[in-house]
Structure formats: structure tokens, C-alpha cells
C-alpha positions in Angstrom: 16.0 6.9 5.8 14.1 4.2 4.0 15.1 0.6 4.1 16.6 -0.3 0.5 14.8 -2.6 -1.5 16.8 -5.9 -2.9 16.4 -5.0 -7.0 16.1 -8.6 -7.4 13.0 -9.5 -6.0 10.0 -8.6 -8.3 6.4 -10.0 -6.8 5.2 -10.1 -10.0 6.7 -13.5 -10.6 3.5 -15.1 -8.5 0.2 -15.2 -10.4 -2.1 -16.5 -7.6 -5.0 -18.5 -8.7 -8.6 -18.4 -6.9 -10.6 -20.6 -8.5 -10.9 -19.2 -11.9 -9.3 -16.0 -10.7 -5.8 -14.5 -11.5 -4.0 -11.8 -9.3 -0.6 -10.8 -9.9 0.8 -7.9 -7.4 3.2 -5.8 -9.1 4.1 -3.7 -5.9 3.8 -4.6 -2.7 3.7 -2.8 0.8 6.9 -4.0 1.4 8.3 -2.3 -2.2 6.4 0.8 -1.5 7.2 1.5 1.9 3.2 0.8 2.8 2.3 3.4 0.7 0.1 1.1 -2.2 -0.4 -2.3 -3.2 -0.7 -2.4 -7.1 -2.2 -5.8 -8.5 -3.3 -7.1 -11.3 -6.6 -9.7 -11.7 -7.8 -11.5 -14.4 -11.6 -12.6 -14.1 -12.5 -15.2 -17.2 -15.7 -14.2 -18.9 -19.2 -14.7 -17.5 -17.8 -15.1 -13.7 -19.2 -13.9 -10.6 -17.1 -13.2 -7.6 -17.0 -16.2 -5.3 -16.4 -14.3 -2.2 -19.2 -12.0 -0.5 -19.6 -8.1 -1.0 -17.1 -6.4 1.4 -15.6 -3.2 2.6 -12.7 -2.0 3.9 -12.4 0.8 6.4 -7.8 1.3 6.3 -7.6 2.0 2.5 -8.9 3.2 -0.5 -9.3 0.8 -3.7 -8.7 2.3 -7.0 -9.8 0.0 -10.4 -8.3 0.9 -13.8 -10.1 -1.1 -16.5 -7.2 -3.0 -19.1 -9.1 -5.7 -21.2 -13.1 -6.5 -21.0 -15.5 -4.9 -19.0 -15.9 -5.6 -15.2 -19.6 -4.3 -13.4 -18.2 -3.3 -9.7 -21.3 -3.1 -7.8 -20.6 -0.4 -4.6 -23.4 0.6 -2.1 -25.5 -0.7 -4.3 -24.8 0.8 -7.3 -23.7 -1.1 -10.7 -20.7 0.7 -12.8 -19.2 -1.0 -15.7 -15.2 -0.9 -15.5 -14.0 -0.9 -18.8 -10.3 -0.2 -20.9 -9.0 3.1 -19.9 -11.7 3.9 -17.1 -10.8 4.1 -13.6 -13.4 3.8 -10.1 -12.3 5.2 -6.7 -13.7 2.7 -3.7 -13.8 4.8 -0.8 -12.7 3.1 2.8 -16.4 1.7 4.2 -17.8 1.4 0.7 -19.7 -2.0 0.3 -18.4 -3.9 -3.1 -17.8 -6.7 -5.2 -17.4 -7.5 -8.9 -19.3 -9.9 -11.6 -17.5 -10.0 -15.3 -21.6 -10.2 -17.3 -19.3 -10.2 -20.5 -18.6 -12.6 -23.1 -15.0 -11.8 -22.7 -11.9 -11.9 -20.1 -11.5 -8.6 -18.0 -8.3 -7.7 -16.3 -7.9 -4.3 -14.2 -5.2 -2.7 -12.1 -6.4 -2.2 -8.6 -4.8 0.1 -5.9 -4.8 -0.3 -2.6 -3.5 2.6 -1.0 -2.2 2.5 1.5 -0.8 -1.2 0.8 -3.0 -2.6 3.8 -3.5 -6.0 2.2 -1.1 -8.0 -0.1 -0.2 -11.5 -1.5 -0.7 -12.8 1.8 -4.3 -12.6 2.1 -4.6 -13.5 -1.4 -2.6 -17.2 -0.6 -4.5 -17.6 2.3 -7.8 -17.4 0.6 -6.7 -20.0 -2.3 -5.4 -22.4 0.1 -8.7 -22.5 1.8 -10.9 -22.9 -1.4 -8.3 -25.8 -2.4 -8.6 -27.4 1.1 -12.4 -27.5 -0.2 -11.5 -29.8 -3.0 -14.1 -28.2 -4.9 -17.0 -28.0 -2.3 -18.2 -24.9 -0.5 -15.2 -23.8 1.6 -15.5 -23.1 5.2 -17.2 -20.0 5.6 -16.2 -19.5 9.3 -12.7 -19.7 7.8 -12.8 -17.1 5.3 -14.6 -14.7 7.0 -11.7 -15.3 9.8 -9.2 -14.5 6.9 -10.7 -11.7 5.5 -11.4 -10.0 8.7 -7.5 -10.5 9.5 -6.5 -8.9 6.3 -8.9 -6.0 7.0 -12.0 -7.0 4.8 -15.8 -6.6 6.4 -17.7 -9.2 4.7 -21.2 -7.5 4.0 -24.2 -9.7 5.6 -26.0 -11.7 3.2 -28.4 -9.7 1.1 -31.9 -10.1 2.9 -34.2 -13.2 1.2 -36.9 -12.5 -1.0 
């Protein structure tokens, strides 16, 4: 039998803030009984994703476009993520996003299963704040995503 879940506790109630990023969870692992992670993120217009490309090799990523247009760029390939469109990121699939628009984007993403959570979001603003708006340590975020189950991509090579 499944452990019941306290009504009263709703993870939605914490908007995490990296940098100029929003995420909000909605469900967690621990709501779901590990079965998905649903959160929502916020990117302001014309931002790039701090972070490097990554993949993940325990769960598949799905994106469901809400407001503004985000371009997910996966193996290499650019797809614009906009209201009412959904992309599946299969486990080992190298990706990040950049928001080229004029306007705020938001999507719903999917983890599934719910291998990462707030958690690894909180760990990865701490460290940018810890920064006080420098670089932050790169050793210590590719320590964090690695624990969370994130394979930063190497650089791209130099031209």
C-alpha cells in the first residue's frame, strides 16, 4: 500500500529563483510516489540558460509550451517550444534552452520518473548566490548536477 500523502502540503508554495529564472514544482517525487516531477519555469525574455547543455540518462523530460516561445536545443537540433506544443527529451539526449523572444516563456516540464526535484533546484541557487554575482564555482555545480543525475555536456569545441 502506498504511504498517504499529508493534503496539506502543496510544493507549489516555493517559486525558486536562479538568477533570472523561476521554477515552481507542482508535484514532486515524494507526491507521486517517484513516478513524475511536474514543474513549472519562467525564463524572462531574451535569456540564455546559465548552466551548460546536459543530459540525463534515469528519466525522460517532457516540455509543454504555456506562454512565449522557448528554442530547446537537443543533439544539436533547434525546436521552438511554443503555447500548446509539447517536446519529449529522451534519457541521454544532450539539451538546454535560450528564450531568442521579445517576450517571457513559461512551460511545464516532466520528469518522469521524478529523479530530480526542488532539491537540486535550491542547491544550484545557493551556489550562484554564494557567487555574489560573479561566475560561480564551476567545480561546484558540475558536483551538484552530477549528484542530482545531470551530465554536463563538455564545452562546445573553439572556433
Amino acid at each position: 500500500m502506498s504511504p498517504l500523502i499529508d493534503p496539506c502540503i502543496n510544493p507549489a508554495h516555493e517559486t525558486i529563483g536562479i538568477g533570472p529564472l523561476q521554477i515552481r514544482f507542482l508535484v514532486t517525487g515524494e507526491n507521486s510516489s517517484g513516478t513524475v516531477a511536474l514543474f513549472e519555469v519562467v525564463v524572462p525574455a531574451a535569456q540564455r540558460l546559465m548552466g551548460p547543455a546536459h543530459s540525463h540518462d534515469h528519466y525522460e523530460e517532457t516540455i509543454y509550451g504555456i506562454e512565449g516561445v522557448l528554442t530547446w536545443t537537443v543533439d544539436g537540433n533547434p525546436i521552438d517550444v511554443g503555447p500548446g506544443q509539447a517536446l519529449c527529451i529522451p534519457r541521454g539526449a544532450v539539451h538546454r534552452f535560450d528564450n531568442n523572444g521579445a517576450h517571457d516563456s513559461k512551460v511545464l516540464c516532466a520528469a518522469t520518473p521524478a529523479a530530480i526535484g526542488p532539491q537540486y533546484f535550491r542547491e544550484v541557487a545557493e551556489a550562484l548566490n554564494s557567487a555574489a554575482g560573479g561566475p560561480p564555482d564551476r567545480a561546484k555545480m558540475m558536483e551538484i548536477m552530477r549528484r542530482h543525475g545531470l551530465t554536463p555536456a563538455p564545452p562546445p569545441p573553439q572556433a
